[in-house]
C-alpha positions as CSV (number, residue, x, y, z in Angstrom):
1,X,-57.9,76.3,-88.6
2,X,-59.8,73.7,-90.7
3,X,-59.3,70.3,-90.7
4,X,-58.1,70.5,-94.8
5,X,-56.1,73.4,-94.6
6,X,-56.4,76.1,-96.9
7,X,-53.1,76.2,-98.8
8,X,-53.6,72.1,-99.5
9,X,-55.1,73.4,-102.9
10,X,-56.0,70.0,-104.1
11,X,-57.9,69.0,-101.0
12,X,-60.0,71.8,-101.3
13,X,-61.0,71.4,-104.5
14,X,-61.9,67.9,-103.8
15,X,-64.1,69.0,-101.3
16,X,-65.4,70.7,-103.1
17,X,-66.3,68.2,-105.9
18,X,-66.8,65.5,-102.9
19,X,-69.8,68.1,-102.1
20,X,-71.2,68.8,-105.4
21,X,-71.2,65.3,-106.1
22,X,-73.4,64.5,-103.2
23,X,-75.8,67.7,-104.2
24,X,-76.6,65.3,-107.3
25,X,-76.6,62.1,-105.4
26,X,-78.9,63.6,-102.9
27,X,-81.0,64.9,-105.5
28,X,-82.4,61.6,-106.1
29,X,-84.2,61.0,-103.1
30,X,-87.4,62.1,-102.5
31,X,-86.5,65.0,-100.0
32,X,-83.7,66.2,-102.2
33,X,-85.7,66.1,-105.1
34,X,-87.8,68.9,-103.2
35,X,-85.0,70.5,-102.0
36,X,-82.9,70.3,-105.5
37,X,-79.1,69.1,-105.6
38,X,-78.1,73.4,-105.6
39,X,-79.7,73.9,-101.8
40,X,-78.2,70.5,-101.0
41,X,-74.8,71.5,-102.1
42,X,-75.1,75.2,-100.8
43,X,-76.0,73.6,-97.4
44,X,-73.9,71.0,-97.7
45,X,-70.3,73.4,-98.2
46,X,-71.9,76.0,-95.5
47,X,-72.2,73.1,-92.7
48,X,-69.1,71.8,-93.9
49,X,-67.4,75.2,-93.2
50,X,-68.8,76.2,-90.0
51,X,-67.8,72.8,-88.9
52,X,-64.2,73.5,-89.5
53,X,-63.7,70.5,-91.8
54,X,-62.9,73.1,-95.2
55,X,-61.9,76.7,-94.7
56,X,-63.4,79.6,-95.0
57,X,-61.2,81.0,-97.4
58,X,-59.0,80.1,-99.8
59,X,-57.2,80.4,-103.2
60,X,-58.7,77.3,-104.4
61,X,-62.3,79.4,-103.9
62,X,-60.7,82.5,-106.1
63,X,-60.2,80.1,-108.9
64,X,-63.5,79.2,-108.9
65,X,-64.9,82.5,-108.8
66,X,-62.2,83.9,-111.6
67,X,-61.6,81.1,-114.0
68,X,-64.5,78.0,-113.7
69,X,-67.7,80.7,-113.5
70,X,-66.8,82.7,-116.5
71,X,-66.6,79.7,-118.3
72,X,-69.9,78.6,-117.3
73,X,-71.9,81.2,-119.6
74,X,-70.8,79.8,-123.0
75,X,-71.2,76.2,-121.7
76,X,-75.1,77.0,-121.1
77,X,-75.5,79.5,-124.2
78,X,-73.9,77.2,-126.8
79,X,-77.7,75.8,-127.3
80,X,-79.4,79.2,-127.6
81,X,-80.0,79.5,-131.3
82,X,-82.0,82.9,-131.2
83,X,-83.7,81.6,-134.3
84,X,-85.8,78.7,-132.5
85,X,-86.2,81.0,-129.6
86,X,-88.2,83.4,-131.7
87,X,-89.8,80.7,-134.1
88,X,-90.2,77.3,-131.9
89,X,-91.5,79.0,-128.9
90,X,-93.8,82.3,-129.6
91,X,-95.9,82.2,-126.8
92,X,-94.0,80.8,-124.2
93,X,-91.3,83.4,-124.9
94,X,-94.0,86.2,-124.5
95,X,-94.7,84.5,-121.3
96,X,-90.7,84.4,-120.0
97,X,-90.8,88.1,-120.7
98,X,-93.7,88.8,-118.3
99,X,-91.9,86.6,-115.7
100,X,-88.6,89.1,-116.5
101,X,-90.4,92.1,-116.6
102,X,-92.1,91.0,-113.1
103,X,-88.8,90.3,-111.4
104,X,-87.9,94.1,-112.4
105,X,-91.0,95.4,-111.4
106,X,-90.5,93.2,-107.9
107,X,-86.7,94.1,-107.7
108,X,-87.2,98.2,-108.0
109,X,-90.4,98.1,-104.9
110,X,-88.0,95.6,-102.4
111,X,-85.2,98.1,-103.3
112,X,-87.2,101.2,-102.7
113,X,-89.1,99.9,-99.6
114,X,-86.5,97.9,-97.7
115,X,-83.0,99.5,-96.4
116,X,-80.8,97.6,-98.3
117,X,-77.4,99.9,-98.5
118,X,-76.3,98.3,-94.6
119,X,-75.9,95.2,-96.1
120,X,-72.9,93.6,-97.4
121,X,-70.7,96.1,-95.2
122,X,-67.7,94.1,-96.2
123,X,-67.6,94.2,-99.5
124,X,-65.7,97.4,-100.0
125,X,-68.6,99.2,-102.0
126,X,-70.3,102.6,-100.9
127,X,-73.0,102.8,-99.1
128,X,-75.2,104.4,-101.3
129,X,-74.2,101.8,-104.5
130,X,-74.8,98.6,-102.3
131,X,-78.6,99.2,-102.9
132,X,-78.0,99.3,-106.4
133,X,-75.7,96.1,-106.6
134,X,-78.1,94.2,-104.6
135,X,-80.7,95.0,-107.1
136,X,-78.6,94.3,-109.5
137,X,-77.5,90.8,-108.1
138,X,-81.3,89.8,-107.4
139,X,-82.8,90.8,-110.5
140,X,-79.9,88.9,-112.7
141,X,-80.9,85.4,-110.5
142,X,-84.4,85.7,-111.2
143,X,-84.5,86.1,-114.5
144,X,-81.8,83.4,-115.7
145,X,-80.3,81.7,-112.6
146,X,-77.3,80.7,-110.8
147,X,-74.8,81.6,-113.8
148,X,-76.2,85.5,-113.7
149,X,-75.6,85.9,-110.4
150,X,-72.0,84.7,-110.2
151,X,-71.8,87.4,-113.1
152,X,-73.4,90.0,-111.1
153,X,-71.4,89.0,-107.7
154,X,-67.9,89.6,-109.5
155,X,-69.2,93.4,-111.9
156,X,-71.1,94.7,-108.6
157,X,-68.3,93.5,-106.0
158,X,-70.6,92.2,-103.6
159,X,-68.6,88.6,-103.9
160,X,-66.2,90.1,-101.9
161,X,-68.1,90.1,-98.7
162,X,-68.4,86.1,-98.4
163,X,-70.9,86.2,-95.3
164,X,-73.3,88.5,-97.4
165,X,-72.5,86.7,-100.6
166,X,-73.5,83.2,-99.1
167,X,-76.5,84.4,-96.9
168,X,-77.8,85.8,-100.0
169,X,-77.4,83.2,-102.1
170,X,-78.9,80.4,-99.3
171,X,-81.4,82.8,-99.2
172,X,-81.9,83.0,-102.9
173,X,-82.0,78.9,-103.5
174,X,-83.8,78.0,-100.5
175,X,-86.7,80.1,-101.5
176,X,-86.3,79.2,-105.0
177,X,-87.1,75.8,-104.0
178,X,-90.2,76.8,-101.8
179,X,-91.5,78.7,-104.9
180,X,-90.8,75.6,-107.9
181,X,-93.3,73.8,-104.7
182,X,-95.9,76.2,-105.2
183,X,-96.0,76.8,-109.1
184,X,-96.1,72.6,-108.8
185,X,-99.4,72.9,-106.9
186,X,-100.9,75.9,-109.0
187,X,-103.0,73.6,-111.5
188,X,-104.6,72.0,-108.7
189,X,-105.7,75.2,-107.6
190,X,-109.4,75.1,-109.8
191,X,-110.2,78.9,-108.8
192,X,-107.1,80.1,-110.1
193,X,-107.0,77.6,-113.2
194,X,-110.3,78.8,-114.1
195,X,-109.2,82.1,-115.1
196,X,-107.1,81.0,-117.9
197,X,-107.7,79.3,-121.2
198,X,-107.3,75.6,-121.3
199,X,-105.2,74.5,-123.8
200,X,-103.6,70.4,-124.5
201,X,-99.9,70.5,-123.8
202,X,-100.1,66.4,-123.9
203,X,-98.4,66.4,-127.4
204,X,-95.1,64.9,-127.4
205,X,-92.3,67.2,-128.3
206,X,-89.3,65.5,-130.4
207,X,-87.4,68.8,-131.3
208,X,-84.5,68.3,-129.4
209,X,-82.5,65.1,-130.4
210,X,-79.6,65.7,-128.4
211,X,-76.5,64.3,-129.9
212,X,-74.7,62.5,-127.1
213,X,-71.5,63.8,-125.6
214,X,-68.0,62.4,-126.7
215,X,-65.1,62.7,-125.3
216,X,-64.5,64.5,-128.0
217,X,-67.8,66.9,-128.0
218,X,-66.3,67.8,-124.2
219,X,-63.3,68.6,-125.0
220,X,-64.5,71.2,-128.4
221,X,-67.0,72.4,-125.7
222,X,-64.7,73.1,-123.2
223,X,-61.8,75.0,-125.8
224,X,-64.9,77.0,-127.4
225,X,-65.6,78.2,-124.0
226,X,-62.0,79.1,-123.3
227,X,-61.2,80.9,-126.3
228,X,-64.5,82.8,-126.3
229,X,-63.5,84.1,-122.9
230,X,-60.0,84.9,-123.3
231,X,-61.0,86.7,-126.7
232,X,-63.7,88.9,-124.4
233,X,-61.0,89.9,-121.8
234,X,-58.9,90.7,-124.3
235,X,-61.3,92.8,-126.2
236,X,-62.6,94.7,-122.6
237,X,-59.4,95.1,-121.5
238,X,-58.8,97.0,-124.9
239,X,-62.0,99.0,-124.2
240,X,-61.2,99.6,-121.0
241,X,-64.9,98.4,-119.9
242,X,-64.6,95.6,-117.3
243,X,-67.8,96.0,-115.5
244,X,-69.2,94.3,-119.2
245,X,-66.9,91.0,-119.6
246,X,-69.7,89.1,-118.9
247,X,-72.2,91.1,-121.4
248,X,-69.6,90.9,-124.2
249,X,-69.3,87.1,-123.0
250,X,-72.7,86.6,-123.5
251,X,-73.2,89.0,-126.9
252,X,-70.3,86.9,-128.5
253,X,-71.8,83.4,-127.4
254,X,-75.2,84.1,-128.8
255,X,-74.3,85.5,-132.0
256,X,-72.1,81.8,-132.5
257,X,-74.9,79.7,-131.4
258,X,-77.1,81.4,-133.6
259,X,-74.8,81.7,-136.7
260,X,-73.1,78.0,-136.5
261,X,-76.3,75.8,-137.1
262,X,-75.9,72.6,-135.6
263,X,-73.1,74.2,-132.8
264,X,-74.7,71.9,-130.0
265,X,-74.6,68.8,-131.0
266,X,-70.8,69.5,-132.2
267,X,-70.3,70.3,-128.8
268,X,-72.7,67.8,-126.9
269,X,-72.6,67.7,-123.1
270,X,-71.5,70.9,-122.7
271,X,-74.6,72.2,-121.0
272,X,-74.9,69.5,-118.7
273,X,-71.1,69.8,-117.8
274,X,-71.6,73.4,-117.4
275,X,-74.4,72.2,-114.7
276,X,-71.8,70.3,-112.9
277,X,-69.5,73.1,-112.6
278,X,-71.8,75.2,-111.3
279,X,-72.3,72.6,-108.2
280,X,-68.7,73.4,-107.4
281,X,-69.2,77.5,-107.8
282,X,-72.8,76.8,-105.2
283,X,-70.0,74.8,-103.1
284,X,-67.1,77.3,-103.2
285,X,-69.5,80.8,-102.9
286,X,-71.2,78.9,-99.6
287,X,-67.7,77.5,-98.4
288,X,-67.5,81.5,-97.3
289,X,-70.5,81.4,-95.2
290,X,-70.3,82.7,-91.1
291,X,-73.1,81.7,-89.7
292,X,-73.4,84.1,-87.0
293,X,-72.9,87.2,-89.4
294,X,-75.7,85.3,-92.1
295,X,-78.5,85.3,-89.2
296,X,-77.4,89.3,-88.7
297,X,-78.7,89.7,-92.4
298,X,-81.2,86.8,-92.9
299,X,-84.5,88.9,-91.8
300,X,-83.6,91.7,-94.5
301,X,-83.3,89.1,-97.3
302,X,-85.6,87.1,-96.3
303,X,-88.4,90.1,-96.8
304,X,-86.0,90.9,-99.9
305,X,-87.0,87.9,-101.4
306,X,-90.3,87.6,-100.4
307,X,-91.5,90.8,-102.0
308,X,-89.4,90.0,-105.2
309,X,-91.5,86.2,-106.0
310,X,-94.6,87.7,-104.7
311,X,-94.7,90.6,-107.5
312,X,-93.3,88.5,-109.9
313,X,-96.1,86.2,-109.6
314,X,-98.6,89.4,-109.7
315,X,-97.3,90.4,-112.9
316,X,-96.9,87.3,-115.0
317,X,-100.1,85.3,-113.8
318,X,-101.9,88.7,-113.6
319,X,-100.9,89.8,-117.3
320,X,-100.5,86.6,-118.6
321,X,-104.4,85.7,-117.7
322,X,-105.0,89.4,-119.6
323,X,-103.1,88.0,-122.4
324,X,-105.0,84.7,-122.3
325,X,-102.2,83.0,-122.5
326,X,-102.6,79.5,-120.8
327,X,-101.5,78.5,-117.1
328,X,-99.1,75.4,-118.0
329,X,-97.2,78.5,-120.0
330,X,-97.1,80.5,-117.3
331,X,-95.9,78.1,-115.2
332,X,-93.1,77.1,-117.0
333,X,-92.1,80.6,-117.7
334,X,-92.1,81.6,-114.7
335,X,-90.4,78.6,-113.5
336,X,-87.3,79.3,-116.4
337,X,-87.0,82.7,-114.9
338,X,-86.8,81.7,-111.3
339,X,-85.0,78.5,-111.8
340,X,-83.3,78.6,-114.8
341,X,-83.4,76.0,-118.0
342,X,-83.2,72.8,-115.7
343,X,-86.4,72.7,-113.7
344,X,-88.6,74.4,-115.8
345,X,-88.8,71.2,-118.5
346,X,-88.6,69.1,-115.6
347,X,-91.7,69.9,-114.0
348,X,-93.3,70.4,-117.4
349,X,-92.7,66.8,-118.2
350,X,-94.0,65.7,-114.7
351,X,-97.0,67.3,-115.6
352,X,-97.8,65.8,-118.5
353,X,-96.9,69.1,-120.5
354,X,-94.8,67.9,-122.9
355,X,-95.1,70.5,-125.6
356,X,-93.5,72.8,-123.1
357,X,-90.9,70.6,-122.4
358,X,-88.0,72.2,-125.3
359,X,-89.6,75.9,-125.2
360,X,-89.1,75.2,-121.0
361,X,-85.6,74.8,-122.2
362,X,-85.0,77.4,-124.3
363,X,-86.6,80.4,-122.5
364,X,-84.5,79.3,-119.5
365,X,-81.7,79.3,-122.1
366,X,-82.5,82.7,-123.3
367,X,-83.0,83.8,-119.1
368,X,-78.6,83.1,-118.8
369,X,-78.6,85.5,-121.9
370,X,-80.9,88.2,-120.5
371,X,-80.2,88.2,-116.6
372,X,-76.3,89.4,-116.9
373,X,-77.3,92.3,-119.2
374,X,-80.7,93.6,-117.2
375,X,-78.4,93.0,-113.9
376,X,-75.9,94.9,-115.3
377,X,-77.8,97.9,-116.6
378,X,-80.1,97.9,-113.3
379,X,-76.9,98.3,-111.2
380,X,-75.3,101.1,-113.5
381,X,-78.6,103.0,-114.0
382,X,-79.1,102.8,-110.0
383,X,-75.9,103.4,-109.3
């Protein structure tokens, strides 16, 4: 028993906003600004849980997971105009698709080396497919982020298994944070900065002139979202092809963002609201979390993970130095992919590199696009 029980539905949902909330609050000190408002909020729902002061289960959690996440991908695509991808960001793009192709590459040898089909026991998949969901699940967050994995928790069924599911994502965010440390000290590092190009990223970038958000704005974003996801269910459900709601989400997004000039600032503050909500999916995915069964399967992620950044680094800095493309690039990319579209223009800008500062945005824009769909066909192809 909890101290909010779990059938007082509005409680727990005002846990967890009460959490989320402090994820951001937190964020602005100088230790959460290290850790990032996510970790805080991740670790913030598990001690709350173990604690007994929210439950670990609940219905309040399953409408999370089945109506607030599905929602989330429109809310971050309805910026990604595939036009300025390809025109406004050329070699930073390139770059982003070194960092993807090196979380493959880094997915495929932890998944081949490391026994990965006894976890997640409890998530009512085979033995031999778990290895393929986890793949799946891991190579969707580090290539787009937080959104991409809820995707890939609900089409590979690993969700279901609440320890694994929050072990893997504390595992997932805590390292995350460790790694955004260590691409901030890489241009400090003069042997490794010497073997790329120097190039001025000083010049201000004025591309983006957000429109702000309206009540108004908020309310269009939040319909758009609604009606592009109903429509998708009702076209999969017609198909018969479930495992791809959140590819045809995703397909049906971009193609609107990309036709509809102009779609996001009609529909201002829909990224940053989608942000928000996703504080209250880290909340409600790490409300699930047993401690006791997480240490059973920390060590194996933990080496999971560890093998994952460390090739992905390998492949983008290696090829991106072959490519000459320049370390502040890189960095960003390779932040976007990791990270997602938050970070990445946020430590571009404390760096002084603000010419990366929209194409940071927009590659981690286009990582929410890609992660679902290479998740997706990793898991089937493995599978």
């Amino acid at each position: 028993m909890s101290l909010i029980p779990a059938d007082n539905h509005m409680a727990v949902m005002a846990a967890l906003f009460a959490i989320a909330g402090i994820g951001f609050l937190a964020e602005r000190t100088r230790i959460g600004a290290h850790l990032t408002g996510a970790v805080i909020a991740i670790l913030g729902a598990i001690l709350a849980s173990n604690l007994k002061i929210i439950p670990h289960s609940a219905a309040a959690y399953g409408f999370v997971f089945s109506y607030i996440v599905p929602v989330l991908i429109p809310l971050f695509l309805f910026q990604a105009d595939l036009r300025r991808l390809i025109f406004e960001t050329g070699r930073t793009t390139v770059a982003f698709l070194l960092a993807t192709t090196g979380t493959v590459a880094g997915v495929v040898v932890a998944a081949l080396f490391l026994d990965l089909g006894g976890l997640a026991s409890g998530a009512g998949i085979a033995e031999d497919s778990r290895e393929a969901a986890i793949a799946g699940l891991f190579a969707s967050t580090y290539i787009g982020g937080s959104v991409n994995y809820a995707a890939l928790g609900e089409i590979t069924g690993l969700s279901k298994d609440a320890s694994f599911f929050s072990a893997a994502t504390a595992a997932d965010n805590l390292f995350s944070a460790v790694y955004l440390g260590l691409l901030a000290l890489l241009p400090g590092w003069r042997w490794l900065a010497r073997r790329f190009p120097e190039q001025d990223h000083s010049a201000m970038d004025n591309s983006i002139r957000s429109a702000p958000a309206t009540a108004m704005s908020l309310t269009l974003g939040l319909a758009a979202a609604t009606l592009i996801v109903a429509g998708c269910d009702a076209l999969i459900s017609w198909l018969d092809a479930s495992d791809w709601r959140y590819v045809a989400i995703t397909a049906v997004t971009l193609i609107l963002a990309t036709a509809v000039p102009g779609l996001a600032d009609r529909l201002a503050g829909s990224f940053e609201l989608g942000i928000g909500l996703s504080f209250i999916f880290f909340a409600a995915i790490a409300a699930g979390a047993d401690v006791v069964a997480m240490v059973a399967v920390a060590p194996l992620l933990t080496l999971l993970v560890l093998v994952l950044l460390t090739i992905h680094a390998l492949v983008t800095f290696g090829l991106g130095s072959l490519l000459r493309l320049s370390l502040p690039e890189l960095i960003t990319a390779s932040n976007a992919a990791i990270l997602g579209a938050t970070t990445a223009p946020a430590l571009a800008a404390t760096r002084g590199w603000n010419s990366l500062v929209t194409p940071g945005v927009l590659v981690g824009v286009l990582g929410y696009a890609l992660g679902t769909f290479i998740g997706t066909v990793i898991f089937k192809l493995w599978s």
